[in-house]
Chimera marker file (.cmm) of the C-alpha trace (Angstrom):
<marker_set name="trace">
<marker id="1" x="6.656" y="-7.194" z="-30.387" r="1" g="1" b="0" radius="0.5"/>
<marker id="2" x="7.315" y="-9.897" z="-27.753" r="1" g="1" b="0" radius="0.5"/>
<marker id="3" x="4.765" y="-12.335" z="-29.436" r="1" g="1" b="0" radius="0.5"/>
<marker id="4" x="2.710" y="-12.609" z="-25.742" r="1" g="1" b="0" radius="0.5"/>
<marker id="5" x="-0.452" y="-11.963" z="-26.636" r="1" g="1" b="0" radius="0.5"/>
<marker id="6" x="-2.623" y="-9.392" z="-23.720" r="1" g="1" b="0" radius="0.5"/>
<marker id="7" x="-4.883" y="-11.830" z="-22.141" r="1" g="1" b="0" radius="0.5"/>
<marker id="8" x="-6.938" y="-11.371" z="-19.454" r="1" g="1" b="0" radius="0.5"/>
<marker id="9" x="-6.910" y="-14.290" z="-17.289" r="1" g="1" b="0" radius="0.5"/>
<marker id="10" x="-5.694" y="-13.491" z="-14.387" r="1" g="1" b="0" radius="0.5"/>
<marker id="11" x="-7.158" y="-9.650" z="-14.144" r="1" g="1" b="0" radius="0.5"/>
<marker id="12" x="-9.689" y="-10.648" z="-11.426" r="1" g="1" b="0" radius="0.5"/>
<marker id="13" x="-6.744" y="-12.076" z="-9.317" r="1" g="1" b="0" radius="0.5"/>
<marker id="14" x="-4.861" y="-9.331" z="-9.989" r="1" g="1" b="0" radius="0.5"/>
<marker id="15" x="-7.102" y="-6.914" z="-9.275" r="1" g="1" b="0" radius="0.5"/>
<marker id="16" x="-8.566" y="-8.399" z="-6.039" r="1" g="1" b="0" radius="0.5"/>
<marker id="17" x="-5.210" y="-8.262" z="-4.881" r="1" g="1" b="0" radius="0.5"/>
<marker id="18" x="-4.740" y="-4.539" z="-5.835" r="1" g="1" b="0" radius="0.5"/>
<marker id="19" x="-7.786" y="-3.667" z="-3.883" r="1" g="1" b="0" radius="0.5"/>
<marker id="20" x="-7.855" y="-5.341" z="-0.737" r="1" g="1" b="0" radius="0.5"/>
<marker id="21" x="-3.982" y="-6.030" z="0.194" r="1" g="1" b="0" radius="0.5"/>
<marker id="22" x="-3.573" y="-2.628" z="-1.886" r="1" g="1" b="0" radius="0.5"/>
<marker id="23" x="-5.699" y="-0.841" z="0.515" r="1" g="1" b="0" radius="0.5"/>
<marker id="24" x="-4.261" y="-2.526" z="3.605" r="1" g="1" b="0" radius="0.5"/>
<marker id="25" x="-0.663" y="-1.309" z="2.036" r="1" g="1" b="0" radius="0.5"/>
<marker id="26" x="-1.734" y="2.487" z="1.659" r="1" g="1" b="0" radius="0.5"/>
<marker id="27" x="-3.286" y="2.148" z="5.410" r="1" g="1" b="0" radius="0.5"/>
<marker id="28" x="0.211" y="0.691" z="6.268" r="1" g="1" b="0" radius="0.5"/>
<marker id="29" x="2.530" y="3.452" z="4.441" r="1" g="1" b="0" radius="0.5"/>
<marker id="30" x="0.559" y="6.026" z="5.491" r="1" g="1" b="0" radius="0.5"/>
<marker id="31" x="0.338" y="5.254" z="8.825" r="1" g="1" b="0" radius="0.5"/>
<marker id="32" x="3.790" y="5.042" z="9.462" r="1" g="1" b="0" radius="0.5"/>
<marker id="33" x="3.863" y="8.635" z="7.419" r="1" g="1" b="0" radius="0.5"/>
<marker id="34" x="2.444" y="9.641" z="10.492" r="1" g="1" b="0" radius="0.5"/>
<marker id="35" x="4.210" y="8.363" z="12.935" r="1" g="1" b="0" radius="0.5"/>
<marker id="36" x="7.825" y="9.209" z="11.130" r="1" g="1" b="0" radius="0.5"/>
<marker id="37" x="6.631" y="12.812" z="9.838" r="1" g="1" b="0" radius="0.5"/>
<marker id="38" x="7.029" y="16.158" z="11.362" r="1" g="1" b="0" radius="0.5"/>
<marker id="39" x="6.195" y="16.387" z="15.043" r="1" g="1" b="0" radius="0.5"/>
<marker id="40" x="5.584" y="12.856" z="14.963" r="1" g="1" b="0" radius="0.5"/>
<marker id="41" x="2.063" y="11.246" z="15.626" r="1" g="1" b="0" radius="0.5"/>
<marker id="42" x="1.163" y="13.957" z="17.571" r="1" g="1" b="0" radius="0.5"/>
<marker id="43" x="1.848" y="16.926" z="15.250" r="1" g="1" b="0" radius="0.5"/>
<marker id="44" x="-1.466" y="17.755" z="14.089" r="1" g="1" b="0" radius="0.5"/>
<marker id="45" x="-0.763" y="21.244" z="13.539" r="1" g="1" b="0" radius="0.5"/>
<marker id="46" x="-0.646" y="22.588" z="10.313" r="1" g="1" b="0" radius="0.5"/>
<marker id="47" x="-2.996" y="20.104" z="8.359" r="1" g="1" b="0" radius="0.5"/>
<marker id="48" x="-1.145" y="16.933" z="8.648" r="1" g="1" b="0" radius="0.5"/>
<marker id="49" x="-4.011" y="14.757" z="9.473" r="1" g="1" b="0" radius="0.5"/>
<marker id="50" x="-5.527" y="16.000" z="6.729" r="1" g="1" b="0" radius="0.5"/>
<marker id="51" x="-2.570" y="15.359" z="5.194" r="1" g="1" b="0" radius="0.5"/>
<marker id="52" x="-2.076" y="11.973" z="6.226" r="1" g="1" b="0" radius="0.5"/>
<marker id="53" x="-5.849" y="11.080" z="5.437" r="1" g="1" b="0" radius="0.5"/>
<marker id="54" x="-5.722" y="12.010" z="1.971" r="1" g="1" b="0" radius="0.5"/>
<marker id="55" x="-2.549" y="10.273" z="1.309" r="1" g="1" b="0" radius="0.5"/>
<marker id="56" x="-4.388" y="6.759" z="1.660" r="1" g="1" b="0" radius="0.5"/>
<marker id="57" x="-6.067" y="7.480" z="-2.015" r="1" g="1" b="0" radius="0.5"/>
<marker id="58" x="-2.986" y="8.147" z="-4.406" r="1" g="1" b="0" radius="0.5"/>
<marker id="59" x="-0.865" y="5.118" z="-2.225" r="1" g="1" b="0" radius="0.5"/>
<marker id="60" x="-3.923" y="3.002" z="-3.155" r="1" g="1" b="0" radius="0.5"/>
<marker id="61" x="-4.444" y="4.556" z="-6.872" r="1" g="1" b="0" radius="0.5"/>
<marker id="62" x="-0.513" y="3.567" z="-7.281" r="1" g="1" b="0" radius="0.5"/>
<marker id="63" x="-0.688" y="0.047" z="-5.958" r="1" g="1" b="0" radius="0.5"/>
<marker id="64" x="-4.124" y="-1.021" z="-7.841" r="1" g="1" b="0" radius="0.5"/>
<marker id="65" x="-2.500" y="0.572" z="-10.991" r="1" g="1" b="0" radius="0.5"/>
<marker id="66" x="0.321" y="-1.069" z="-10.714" r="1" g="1" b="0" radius="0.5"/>
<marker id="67" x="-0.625" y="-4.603" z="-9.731" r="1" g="1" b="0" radius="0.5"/>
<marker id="68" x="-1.262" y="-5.275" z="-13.221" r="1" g="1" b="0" radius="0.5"/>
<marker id="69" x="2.330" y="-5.286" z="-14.153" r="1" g="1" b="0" radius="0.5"/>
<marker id="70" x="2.399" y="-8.838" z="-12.244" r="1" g="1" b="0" radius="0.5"/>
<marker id="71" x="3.101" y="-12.003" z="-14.485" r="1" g="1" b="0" radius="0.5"/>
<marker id="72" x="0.370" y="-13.771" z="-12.413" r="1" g="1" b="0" radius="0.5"/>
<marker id="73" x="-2.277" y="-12.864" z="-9.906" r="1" g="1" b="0" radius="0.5"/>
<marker id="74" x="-0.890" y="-14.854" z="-6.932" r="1" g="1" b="0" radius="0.5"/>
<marker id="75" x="2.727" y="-13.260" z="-7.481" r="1" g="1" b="0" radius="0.5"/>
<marker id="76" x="0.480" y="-10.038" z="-6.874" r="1" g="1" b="0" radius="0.5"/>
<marker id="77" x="-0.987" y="-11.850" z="-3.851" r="1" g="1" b="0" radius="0.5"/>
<marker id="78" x="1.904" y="-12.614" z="-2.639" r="1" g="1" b="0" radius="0.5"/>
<marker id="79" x="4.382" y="-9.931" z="-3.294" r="1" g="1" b="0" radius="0.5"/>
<marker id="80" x="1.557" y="-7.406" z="-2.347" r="1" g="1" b="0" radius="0.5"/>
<marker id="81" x="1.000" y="-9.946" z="0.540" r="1" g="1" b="0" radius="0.5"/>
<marker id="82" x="4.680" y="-9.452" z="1.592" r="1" g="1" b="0" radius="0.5"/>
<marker id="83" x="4.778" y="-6.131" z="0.814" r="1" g="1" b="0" radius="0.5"/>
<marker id="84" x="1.730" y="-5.730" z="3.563" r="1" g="1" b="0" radius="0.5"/>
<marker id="85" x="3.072" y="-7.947" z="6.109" r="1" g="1" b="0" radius="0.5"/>
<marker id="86" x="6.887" y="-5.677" z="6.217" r="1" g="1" b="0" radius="0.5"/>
<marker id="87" x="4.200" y="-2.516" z="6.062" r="1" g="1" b="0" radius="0.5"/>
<marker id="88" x="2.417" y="-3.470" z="9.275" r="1" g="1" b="0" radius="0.5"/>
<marker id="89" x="5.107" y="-4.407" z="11.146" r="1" g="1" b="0" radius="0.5"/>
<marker id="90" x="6.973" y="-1.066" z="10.401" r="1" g="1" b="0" radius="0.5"/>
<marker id="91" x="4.047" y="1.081" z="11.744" r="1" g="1" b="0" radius="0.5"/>
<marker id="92" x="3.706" y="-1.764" z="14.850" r="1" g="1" b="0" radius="0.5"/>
<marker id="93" x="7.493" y="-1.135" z="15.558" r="1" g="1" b="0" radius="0.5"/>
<marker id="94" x="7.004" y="2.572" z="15.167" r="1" g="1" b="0" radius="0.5"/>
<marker id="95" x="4.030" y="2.248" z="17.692" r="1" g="1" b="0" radius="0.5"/>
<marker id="96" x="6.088" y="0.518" z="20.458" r="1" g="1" b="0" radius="0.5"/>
<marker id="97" x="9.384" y="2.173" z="20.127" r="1" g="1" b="0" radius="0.5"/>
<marker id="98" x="7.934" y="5.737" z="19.768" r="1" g="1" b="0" radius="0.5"/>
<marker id="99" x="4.437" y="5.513" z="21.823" r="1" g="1" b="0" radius="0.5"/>
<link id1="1" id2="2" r="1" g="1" b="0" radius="0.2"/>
<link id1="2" id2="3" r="1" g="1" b="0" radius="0.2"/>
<link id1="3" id2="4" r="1" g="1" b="0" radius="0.2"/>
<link id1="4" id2="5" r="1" g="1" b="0" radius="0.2"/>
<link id1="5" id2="6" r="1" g="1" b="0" radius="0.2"/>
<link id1="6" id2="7" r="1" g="1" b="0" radius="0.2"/>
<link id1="7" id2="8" r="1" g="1" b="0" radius="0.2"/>
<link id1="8" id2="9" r="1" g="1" b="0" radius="0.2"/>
<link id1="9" id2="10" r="1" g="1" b="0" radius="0.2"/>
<link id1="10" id2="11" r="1" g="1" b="0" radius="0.2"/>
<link id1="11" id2="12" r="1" g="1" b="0" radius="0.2"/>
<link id1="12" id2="13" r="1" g="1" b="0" radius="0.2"/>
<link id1="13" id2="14" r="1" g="1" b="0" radius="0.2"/>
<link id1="14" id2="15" r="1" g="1" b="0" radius="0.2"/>
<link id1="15" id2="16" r="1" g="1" b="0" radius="0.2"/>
<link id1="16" id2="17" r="1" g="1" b="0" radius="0.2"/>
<link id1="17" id2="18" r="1" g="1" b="0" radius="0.2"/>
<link id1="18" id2="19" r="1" g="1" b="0" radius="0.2"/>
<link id1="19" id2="20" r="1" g="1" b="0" radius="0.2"/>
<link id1="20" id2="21" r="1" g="1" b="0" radius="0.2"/>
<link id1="21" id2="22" r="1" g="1" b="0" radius="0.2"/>
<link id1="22" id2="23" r="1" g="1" b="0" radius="0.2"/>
<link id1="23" id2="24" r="1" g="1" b="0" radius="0.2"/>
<link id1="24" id2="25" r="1" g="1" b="0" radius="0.2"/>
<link id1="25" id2="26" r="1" g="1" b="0" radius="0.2"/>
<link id1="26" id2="27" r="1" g="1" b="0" radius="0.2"/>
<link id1="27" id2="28" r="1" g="1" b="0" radius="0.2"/>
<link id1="28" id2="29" r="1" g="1" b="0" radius="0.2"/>
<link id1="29" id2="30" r="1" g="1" b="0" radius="0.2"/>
<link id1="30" id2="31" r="1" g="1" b="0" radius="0.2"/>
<link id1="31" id2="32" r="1" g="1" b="0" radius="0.2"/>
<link id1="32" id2="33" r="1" g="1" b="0" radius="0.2"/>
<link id1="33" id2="34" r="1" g="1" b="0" radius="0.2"/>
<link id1="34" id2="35" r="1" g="1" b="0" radius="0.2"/>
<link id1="35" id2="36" r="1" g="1" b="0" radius="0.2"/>
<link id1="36" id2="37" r="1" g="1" b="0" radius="0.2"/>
<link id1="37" id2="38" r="1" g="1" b="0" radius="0.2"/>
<link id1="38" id2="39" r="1" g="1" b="0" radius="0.2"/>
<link id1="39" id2="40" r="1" g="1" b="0" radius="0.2"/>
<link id1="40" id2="41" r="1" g="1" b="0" radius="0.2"/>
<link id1="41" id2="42" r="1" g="1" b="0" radius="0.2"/>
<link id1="42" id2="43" r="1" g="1" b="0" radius="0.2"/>
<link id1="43" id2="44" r="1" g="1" b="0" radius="0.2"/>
<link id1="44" id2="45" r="1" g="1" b="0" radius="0.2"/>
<link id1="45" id2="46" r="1" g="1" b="0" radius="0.2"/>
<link id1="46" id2="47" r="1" g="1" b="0" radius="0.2"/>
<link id1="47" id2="48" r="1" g="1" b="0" radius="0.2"/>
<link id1="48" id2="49" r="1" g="1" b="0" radius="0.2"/>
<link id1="49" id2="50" r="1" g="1" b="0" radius="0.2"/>
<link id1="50" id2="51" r="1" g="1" b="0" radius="0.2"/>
<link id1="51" id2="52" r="1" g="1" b="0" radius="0.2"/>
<link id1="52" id2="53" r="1" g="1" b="0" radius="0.2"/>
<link id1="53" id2="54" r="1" g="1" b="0" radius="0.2"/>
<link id1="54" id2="55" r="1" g="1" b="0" radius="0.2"/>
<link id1="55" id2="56" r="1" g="1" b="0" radius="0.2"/>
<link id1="56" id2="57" r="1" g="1" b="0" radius="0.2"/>
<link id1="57" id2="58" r="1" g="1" b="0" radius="0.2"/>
<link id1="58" id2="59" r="1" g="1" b="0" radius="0.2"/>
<link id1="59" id2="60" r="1" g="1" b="0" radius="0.2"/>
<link id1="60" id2="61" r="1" g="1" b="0" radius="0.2"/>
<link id1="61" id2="62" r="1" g="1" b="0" radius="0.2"/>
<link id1="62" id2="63" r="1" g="1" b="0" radius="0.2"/>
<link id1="63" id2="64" r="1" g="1" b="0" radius="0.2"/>
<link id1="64" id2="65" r="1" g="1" b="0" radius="0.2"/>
<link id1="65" id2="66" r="1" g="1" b="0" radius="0.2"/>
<link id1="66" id2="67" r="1" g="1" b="0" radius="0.2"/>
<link id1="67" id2="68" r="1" g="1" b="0" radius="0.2"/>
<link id1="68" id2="69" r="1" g="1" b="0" radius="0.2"/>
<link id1="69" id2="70" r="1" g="1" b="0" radius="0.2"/>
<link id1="70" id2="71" r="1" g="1" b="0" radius="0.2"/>
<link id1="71" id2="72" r="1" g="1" b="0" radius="0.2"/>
<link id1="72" id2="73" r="1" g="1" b="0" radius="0.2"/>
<link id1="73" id2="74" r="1" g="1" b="0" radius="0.2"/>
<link id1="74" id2="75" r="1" g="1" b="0" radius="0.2"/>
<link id1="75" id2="76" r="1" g="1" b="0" radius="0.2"/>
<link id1="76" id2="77" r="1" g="1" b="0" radius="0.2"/>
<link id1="77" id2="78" r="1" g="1" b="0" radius="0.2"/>
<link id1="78" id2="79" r="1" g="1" b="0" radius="0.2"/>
<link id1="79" id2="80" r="1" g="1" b="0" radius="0.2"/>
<link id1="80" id2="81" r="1" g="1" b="0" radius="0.2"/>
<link id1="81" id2="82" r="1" g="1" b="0" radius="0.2"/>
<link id1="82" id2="83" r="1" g="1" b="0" radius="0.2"/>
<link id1="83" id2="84" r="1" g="1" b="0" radius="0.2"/>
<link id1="84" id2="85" r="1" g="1" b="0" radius="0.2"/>
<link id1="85" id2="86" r="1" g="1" b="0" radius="0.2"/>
<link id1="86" id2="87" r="1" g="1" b="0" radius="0.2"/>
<link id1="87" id2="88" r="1" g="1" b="0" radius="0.2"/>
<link id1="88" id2="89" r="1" g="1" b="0" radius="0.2"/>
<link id1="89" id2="90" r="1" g="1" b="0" radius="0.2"/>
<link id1="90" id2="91" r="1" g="1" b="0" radius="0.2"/>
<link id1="91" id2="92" r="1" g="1" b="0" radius="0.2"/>
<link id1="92" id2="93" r="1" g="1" b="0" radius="0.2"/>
<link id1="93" id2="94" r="1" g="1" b="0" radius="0.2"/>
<link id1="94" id2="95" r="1" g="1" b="0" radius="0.2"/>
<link id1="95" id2="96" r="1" g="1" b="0" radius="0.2"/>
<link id1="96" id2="97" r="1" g="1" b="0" radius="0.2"/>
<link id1="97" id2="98" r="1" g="1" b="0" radius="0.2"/>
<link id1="98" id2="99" r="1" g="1" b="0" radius="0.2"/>
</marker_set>
């Protein structure tokens, strides 16, 4: 054992940051899914918007899960913060070069 003791200070930090900049990152990543998948933005054939919708919920499952693993809750705010700043400005790049 490390001798750190589980505490649970910084949980509502933590997760506050999993669920709103975790939800802003699974909007992000799966819009740019969209853009960068088969037939592009436009290839709604063959259930990818379906596809694409229901990909928002295990991207945000995996991010709110995972935010715990932070030493502190504003290195999650501002890793995840980071993390949703790149995120957006891959999909608005994909939006200008492709649209």
């Amino acid at each position: 054992m490390s001798g750190e003791r589980l505490q649970s200070r910084h949980w509502l930090g933590k997760g506050s940051a999993g669920l709103i900049l975790g939800f802003g990152l699974a909007l992000a990543l799966s819009g740019v899914f969209a853009w960068l998948g088969p037939d592009g933005i436009h290839g709604g054939g063959g259930g990818k918007i379906q596809f694409v919708m229901w990909l928002i919920a295990p991207l945000w499952c995996a991010v709110f899960s995972l935010v715990f693993l932070f030493r502190s809750s504003a290195r999650a705010w501002l890793w995840l913060g980071a993390a949703n700043a790149l995120a957006f400005a891959a999909l608005a790049a994909l939006r200008s070069w492709a649209g």
